[in-house]
N, C-alpha and C positions, 0 to 999 in steps of 0.2 A: 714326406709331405711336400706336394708342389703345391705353389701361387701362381692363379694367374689374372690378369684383371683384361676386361672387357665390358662388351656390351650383350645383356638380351635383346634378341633378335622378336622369336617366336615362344608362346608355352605351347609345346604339346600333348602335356597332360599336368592338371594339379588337382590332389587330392584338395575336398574342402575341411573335410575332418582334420586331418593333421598336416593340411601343406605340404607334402611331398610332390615333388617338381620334379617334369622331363620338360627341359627350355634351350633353343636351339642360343649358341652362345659364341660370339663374334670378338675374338682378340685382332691383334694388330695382324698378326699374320696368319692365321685360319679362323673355321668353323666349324664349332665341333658341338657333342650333345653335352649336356650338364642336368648331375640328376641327385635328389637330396632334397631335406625339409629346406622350404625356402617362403617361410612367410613374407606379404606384402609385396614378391615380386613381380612386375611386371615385363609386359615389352617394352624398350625402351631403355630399362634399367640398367645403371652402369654399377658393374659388381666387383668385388675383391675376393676370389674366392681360394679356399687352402683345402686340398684333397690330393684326392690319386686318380689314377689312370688305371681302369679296370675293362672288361669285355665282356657284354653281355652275353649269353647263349644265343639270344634269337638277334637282337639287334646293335650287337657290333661293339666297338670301342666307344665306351662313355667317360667322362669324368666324374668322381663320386664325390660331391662337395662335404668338407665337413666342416668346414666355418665359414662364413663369408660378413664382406661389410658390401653395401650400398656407398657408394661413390660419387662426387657429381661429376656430369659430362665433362669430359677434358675439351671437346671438341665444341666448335658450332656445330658440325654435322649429325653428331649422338646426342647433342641437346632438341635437335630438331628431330631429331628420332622421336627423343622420350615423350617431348611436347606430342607429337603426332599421332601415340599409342595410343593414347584413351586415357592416358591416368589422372590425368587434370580436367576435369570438369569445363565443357565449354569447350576446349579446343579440338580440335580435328588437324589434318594435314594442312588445307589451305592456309586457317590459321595460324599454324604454327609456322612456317615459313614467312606470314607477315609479320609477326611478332618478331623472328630472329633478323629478318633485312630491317626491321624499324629499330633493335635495341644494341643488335650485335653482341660482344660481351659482354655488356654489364644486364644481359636478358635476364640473369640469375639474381642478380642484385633489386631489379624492378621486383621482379617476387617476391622478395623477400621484405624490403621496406618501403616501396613505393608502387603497390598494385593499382593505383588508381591510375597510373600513364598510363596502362594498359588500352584507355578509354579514347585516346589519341589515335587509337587505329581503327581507319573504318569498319562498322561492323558490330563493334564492342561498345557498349553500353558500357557506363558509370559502374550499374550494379554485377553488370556481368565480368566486370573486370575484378570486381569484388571478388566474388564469389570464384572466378580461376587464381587468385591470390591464396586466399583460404585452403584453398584445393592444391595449392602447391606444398604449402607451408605444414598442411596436415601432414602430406607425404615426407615431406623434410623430418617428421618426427617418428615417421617408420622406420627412417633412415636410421636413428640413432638407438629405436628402445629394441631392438635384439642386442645389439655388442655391449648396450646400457645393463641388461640381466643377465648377462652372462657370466660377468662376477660374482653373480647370486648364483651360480651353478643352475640358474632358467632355462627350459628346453625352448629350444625356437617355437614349438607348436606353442607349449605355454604364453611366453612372450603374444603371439597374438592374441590369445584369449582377455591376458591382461589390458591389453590396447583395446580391445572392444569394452572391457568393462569399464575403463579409466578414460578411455576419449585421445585425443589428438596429444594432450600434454601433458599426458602419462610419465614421464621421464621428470617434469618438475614435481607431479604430486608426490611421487616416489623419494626424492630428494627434500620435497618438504616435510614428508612423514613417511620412512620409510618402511614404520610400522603397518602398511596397507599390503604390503606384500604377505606378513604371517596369514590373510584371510584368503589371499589368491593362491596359494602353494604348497602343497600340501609336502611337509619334509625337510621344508628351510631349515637353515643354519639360524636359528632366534639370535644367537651371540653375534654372529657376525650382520645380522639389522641392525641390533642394538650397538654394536660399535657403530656405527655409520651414523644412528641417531645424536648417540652422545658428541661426535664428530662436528655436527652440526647445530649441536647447542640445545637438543632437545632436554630439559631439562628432566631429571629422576624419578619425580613424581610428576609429568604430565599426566593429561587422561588417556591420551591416546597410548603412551608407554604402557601404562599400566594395566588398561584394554586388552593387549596386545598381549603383553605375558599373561593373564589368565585365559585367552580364548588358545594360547598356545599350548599353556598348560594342558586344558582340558582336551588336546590334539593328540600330546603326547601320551596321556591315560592310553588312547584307543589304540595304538601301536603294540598294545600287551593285553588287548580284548576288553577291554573297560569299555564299558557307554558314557559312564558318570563318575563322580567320585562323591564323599561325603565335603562338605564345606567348610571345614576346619581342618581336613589335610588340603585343601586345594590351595588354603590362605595358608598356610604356613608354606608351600611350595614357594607360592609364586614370592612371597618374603623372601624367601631364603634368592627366588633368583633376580629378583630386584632390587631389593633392598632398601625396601619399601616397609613402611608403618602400617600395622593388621586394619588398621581404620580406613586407611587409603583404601586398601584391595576392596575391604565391605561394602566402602560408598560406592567401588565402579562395579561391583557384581550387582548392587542395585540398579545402576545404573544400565547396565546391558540386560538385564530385565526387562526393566521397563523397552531397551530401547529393542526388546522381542528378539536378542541374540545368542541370551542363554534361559533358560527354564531352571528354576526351583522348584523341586519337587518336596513333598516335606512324608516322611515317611513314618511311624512310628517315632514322634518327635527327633527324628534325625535329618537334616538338609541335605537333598541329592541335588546336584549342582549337574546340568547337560549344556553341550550344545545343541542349538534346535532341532538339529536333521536326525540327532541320536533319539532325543526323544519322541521328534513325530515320528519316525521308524516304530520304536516300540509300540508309543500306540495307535499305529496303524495298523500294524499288526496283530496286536492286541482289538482293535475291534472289528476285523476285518474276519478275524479267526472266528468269532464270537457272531459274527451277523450270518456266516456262510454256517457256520453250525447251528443255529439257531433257526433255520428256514426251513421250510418243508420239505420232507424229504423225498423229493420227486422221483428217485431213482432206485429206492427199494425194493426188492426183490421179494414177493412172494412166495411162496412153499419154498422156504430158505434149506429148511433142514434136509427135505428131498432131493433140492439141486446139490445139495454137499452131497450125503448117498450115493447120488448118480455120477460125483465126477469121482469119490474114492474107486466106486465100482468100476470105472472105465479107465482108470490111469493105475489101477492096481496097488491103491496106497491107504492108511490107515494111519488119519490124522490123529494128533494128538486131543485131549480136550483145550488144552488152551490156545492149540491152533484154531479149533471151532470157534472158539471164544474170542478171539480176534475177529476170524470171517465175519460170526455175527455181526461185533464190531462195528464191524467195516458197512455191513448191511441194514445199521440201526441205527448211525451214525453218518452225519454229514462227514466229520471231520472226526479222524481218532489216529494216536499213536502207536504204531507196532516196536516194542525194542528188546534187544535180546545178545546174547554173548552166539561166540561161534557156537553154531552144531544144534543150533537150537530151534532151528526148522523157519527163520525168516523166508527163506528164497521159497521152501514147499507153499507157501500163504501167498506170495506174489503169483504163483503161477498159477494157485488155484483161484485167486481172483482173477485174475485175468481170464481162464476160462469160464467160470459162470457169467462172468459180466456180459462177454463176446458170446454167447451160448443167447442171451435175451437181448444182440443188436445194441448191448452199447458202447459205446465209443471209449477204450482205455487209453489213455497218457504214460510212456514211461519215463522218468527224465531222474537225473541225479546232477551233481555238484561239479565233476570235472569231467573232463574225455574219458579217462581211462576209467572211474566208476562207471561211466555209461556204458561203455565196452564191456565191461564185466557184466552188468546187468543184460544186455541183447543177448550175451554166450551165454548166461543162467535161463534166459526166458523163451530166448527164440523171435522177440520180439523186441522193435527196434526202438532204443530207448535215445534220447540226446538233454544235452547237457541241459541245464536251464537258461542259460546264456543263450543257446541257438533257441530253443522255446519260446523265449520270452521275446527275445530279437532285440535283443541290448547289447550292445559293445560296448564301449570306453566309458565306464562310471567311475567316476572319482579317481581314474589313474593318479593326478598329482594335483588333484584340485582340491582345497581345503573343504567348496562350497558342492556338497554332497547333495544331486537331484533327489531327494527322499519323493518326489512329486514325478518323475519321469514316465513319461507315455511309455506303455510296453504294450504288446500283444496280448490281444484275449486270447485265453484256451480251450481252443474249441475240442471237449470231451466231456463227456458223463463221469468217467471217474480218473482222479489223476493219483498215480504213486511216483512218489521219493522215496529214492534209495537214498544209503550216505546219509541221514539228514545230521550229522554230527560235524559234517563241513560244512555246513549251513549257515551262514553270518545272518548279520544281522538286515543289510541293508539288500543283499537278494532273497533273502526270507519276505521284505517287504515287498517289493518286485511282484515276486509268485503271489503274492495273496491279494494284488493288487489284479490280478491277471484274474481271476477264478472267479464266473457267475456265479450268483447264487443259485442251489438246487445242484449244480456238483460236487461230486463226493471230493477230497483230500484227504487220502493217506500218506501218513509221514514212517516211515519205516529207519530204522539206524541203532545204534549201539550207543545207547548214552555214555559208556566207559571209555568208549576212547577219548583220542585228541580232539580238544575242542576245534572249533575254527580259525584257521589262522587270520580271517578277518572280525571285528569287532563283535562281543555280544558271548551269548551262550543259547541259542533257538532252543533247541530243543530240549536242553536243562530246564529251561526254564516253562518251558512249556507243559512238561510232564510235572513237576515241582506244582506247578500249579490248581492242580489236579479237578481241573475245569474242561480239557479235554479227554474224554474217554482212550485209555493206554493202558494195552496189554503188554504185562512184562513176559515174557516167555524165559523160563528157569530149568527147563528139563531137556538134558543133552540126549537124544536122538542115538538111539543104539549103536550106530555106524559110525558117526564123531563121537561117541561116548570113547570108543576103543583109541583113538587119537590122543597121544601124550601130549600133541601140540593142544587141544581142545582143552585137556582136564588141564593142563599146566596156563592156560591162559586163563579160567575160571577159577582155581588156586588163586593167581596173581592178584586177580580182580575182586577175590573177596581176604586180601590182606595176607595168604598161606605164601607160604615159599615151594618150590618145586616136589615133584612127586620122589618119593627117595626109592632106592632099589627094590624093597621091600615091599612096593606099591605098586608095579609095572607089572604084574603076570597079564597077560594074555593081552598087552597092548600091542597097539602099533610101534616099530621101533621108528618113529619118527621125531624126538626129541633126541635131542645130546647138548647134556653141560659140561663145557671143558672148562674147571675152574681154576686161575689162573690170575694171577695179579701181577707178571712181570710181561711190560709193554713190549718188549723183544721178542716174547713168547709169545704173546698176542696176535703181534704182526704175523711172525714165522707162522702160526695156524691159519689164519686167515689166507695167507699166500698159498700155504698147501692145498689146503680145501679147495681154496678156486682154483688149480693146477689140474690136477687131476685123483685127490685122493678120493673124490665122491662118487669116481667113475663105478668102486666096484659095489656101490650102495644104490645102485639105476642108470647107470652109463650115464650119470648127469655130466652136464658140458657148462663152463661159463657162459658162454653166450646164449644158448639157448632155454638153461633152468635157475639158475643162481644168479643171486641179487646180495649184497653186500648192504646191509642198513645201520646207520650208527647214530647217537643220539645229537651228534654237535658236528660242525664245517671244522672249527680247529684240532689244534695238538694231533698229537703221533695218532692216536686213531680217529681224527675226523676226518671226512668224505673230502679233504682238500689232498693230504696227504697221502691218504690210502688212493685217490685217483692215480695221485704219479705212481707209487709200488705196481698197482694193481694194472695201469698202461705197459709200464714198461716188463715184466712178466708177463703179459696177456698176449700185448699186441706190439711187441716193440720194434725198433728201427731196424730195416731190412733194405737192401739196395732194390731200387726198384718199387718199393712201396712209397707211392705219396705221401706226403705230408706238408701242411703250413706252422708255424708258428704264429700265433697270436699274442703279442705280451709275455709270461711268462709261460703260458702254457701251448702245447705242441697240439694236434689234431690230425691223424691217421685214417687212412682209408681201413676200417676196421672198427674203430673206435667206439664203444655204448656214450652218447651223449642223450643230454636231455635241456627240452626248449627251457629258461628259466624268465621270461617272462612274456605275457601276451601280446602276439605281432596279428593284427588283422589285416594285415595287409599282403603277407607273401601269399605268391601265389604256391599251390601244389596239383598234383594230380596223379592220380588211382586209377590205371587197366585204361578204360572209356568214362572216369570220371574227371573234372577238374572244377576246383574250389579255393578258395583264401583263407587263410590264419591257420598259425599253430597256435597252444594256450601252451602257459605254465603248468610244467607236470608233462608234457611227453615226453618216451623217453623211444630212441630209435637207435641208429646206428649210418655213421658214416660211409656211402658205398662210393663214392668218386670224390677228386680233390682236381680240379684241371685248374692249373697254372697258367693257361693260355686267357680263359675269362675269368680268373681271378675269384672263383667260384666253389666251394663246395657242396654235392647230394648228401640229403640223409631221406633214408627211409624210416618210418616211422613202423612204430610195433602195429598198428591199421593198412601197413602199407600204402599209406601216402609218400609220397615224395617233395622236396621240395630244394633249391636249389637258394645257397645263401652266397652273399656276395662276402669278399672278407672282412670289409668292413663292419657285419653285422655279426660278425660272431662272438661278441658280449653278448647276442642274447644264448648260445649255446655253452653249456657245462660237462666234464666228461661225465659219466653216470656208471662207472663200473661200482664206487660206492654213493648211497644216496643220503640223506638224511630220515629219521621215522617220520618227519613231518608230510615231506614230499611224496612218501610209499604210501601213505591213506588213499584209499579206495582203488589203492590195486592191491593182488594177490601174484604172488612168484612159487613157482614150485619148491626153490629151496630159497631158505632163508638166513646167509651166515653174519650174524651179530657181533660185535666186537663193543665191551662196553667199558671206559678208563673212568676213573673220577673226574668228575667235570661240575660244573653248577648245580645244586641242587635244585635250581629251578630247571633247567633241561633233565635231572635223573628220577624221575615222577613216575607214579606206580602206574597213571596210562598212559603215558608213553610205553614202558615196558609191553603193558597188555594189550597196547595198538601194535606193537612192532611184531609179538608171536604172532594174532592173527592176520599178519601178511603173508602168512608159509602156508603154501597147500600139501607140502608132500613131504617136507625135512627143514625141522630147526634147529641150527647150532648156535646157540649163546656161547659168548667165551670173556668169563669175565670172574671177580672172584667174588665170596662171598659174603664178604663185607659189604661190597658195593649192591651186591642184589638184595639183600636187607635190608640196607638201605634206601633203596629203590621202592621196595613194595612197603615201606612205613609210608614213604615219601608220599601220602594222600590227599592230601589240600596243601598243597605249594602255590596251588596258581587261581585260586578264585577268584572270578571274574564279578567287579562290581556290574549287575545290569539292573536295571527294573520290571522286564518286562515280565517275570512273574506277577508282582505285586500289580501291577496294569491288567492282567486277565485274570484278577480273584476280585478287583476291583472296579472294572468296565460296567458299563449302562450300556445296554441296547435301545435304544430308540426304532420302532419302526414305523 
């Protein structure tokens, strides 16, 4: 890491969303470019900056900042810069040159306690001198509150949002109560606020302490899908982390009541205890669901039963009755839920709505939860489906903000009728999103597998939805002749209604597409897993690692999680060769060759596709490494859509290798083979849908390898993880008003 300290010249480009900065940047002895989040920087500005020396593809040698402070001018001549730039209110060039031949050096010192000289120079007014004092003084505290939150592990972008909410002397409020940060930050370290408060004398039982750990509390619930919790585990938590008397916590849960921070819900004589944005989410949802179903249903299709006739008869297929019963559904119904295990003719129903709909000129929506379920749904439909995210036209919600937009402007949907695939990754707060998006008089279909993995963001949508049973939801239960013959099918249906695997005795005339190697020594474990992805699958479909088999496991740790099995599985796959590229990053290495996957959302790199070019990858792609040039300091990946995009090295925390992944991360994709690896690990990660999410990611061959204790286990393993939410109880209990 070099330092180097100078002056901003010029900004050539800054992001306003997250501050990212290209600023032309004048040391003592050159002039070079400098690029990196750089909140409150201006021209002018004299910097401290710690990075590296990297080369762009199109435009050349940059600096890549990764920490910097604000400095003041060393010089008269960079203080008349700064003065000259714009940043201070009131002065200009002229100005600033008068001001430096009337003060000289102590120019800085007039700013700071004596802005009224300022008034001595013709030109400047009393008040105007004022107001370029204030204007200095404000930036003086720009100066200080990024390297001030930095010991809070604060991201620079954050850091500005904080200063916009907090004002100019954000760094004292912080210092006077640093408990204001648990509501700005979504992820804090609480203990180490609370050291800093007790530091400064804030006493055990303040209010604002005690504020502070229950609205934190109720933070940390939704880390593990909870909206709410009951009231008498909440107070007992935040005791135990205070250490604080149960009468305290009562009086400030009253108190943030009242002061409209948190919501008491009272349920069945039991107290749900939210924070705001959890519950106006719910019911928002909840009446938003309930007003779009409740409207006229402009979009109905007449001689229903005929146009089904006519599409079996021309597409050559012979719906089931409870696909009918769906369609109807779909046709009698503003709003109604399709859900069903593999093989059980969800996708046949998408495609047949889709053509009756488009058969009478109306306008269908396809959209689903992440990239790669979209992708999956365009290859099933032929029709091009996007995320809800690009739908909606939302970006950066709640990344690390505590204060969650449940109220956010998004885009209306301009269609007649909309389908979600996936709705089982569905949360809570873009479930609110999407139904905030939908006139009334269009349809909404929610289509998903209520058995798999919930969402890994807060809530349970469409559990709770269907529980309800205020929305009209066809379960579909009859495996489809074709997946019937699928041991992967019947063994994920098994799972999901509590059975264990099909025994020999039970396979005539299936698919041979299931294999249990049962197997409890973790050496043995590995040794299969390494085989298999080697080449033993070759003589079962000439499968190849990189092009059909995917490695999914239930946990990141120990000998079989996706940390460990990456090194095995790199260094066998793709390992060290003279003349193959490769960077090191930290502890782990990155090969021209390599299956990585994005792990969190970048909206800003750029990529581009043939004659396409576009921004952001999301969490959950997963591609592959095809160049590493040392020269710009740069590695390509293409992605499985054949996008490209080109990362610099410093950004490759947000890349992971992906030859194994986690079951969480594989939802809403599907891999032609699927080899499983499963050790004792938590019973809260060994749960019977996970299991039943992880089979239906195999299109064409499943190998579990694990032993049968643990798979027993596993499929007992049925409520480990219920998610407190309300938002059932909120749509059995809604008033429509029209």
């Amino acid at each position: 890491m070099e330092e180097l300290e100078g002056q901003v010249i010029d900004i050539i480009y800054q992001n306003e969303l997250n501050s990212y900065t290209i600023a032309v940047f004048y040391t003592d002895s050159e002039e070079i470019t400098i690029v990196g989040y750089l909140p409150f920087v201006n021209p002018g500005d004299t910097l401290k900056v710690s990075g590296r020396f990297v080369t762009h593809q199109e435009y050349g040698e940059q600096f890549k900042v990764e920490t910097f402070e604000k400095t003041e001018p060393k010089t008269l001549e960079a203080l008349e810069i700064y003065l000259s730039s714009g940043s201070i209110k009131g002065i200009g060039p002229v100005t600033a040159k008068k001001i430096i031949k009337a003060f000289g050096e102590d120019t800085i010192n007039i700013f700071r306690t004596n802005p009224a000289a300022l008034s001595s120079i013709s030109g400047i007014s009393y008040d105007k001198a004022m107001i370029m004092g204030e204007s200095f003084n404000e930036n003086l505290e720009l100066w200080n509150i990024v390297n001030f939150l930095e010991q809070f592990g604060i991201s620079a972008s954050n850091a500005k949002r904080i200063y916009k909410d907090l004002g100019a002397d954000a760094v004292n409020k912080i210092k006077n109560n640093p408990y204001i940060l648990v509501d700005k930050v979504r992820g804090i370290d609480f203990k180490q606020i609370d050291k800093m408060a007790m530091g400064i004398g804030i006493d055990i039982q303040d209010d604002s302490r005690v504020k502070s750990g229950i609205k934190y509390s109720l933070n940390l619930i939704s880390y593990n899908g909870h909206c709410c919790t009951i009231k008498e585990n909440l107070i007992k938590y935040v005791k135990d982390l205070l250490g604080v008397p149960s009468e305290i916590i009562e009086d400030e849960i009253i108190n943030l009541k009242v002061m409209e921070e948190i919501v008491v819900e009272k349920r069945d004589e039991e107290e749900w205890i939210y924070l705001v944005p959890f519950y106006k989410a719910e019911d928002n949802i909840a009446t938003r669901l309930m007003i779009i179903n409740t409207s006229k249903n402009t979009k109905k299709i007449t001689n229903f039963d005929t146009e089904l006739k006519d599409i079996e008869e021309k597409e050559s297929i012979q719906l089931s009755q409870k696909q009918k019963d769906a369609l109807k559904a779909v046709n009698d119904n503003n709003v109604c839920v399709i859900t069903g295990g593999p093989g059980t003719g969800k996708t046949t129903i998408i495609k047949t709505i889709i053509d009756i709909y488009k058969k009478k000129g109306k306008k269908v929506v396809l959209c689903a939860p992440t990239g790669r379920a979209a992708k999956r749904m365009t290859e099933m439909t032929g029709e091009e489906a996007m995320t809800l995210h690009r739908l909606l036209e939302i970006g950066k919600t709640g990344d690390e903000s505590q204060n969650i937009d449940v109220d956010l402007n998004v885009q209306m949907i301009d269609g007649d009728i909309i389908i979600v695939d996936e709705m089982s990754m569905v949360d809570l707060f873009l479930m609110n999103y999407l139904v905030k998006a939908i006139y009334q008089g269009t349809k909404l279909v929610l289509v998903g597998d209520v058995d798999q993995l919930p969402s890994v963001g807060p809530g349970s949508v469409l559990k709770d939805i269907i529980n309800s049973e205020m929305i009209t939801t066809i379960r579909l239960d009859k495996i489809f002749r074709q997946a019937a013959k699928s041991k992967i099918v019947q063994n994920a249906h098994r799972v999901n209604n509590g059975n264990t695997f099909l025994k020999k005795d039970e396979i005539e005339d299936l698919n041979n597409d299931f294999f249990y190697i049962n197997e409890s020594n973790t050496d043995k474990i590995i040794e299969n897993v390494l085989t298999l992805c080697k080449d033993r699958l070759k003589d079962y479909g000439n499968y190849e690692f990189f092009k059909n088999i995917q490695v999914i496991t239930p946990t990141k740790k120990g000998n079989l999680g996706t940390k460990e099995l990456n090194i095995r599985l790199q260094k066998l796959l793709n390992p060290k060769r003279l003349g193959k590229p490769e960077k090191a990053y930290g502890q782990t290495i990155y090969r021209v060759g390599d299956k990585v996957m994005q792990i969190k959302n970048n909206y800003d790199i750029t990529w581009n596709k043939k004659e396409e070019n576009g921004t952001g990858v999301f969490n959950g792609e997963l591609g592959r490494i095809t160049d590493i040039d040392s020269s710009t300091g740069s590695i390509r990946v293409r992605f499985d859509d054949d996008k490209e995009a080109w990362y610099e090295y410093a950004d490759l925390e947000q890349l992971e290798h992906a030859y194994a992944i986690t079951v969480h991360k594989s939802q809403g994709s599907e891999f032609d083979v699927v080899v499983m690896p499963i050790a004792q690990s938590s019973p809260m990660l060994l749960t019977r849908n996970l299991l039943y999410t992880a089979i239906t990611r195999a299109k064409k061959m499943l190998i579990i390898i694990s032993s049968d204790r643990i798979i027993q286990f596993i499929i007992q393993n049925a409520d480990g993880k219920k998610r407190n939410t309300g938002l059932e109880y909120k749509l059995r209990n809604i008033k429509v008003d029209f």
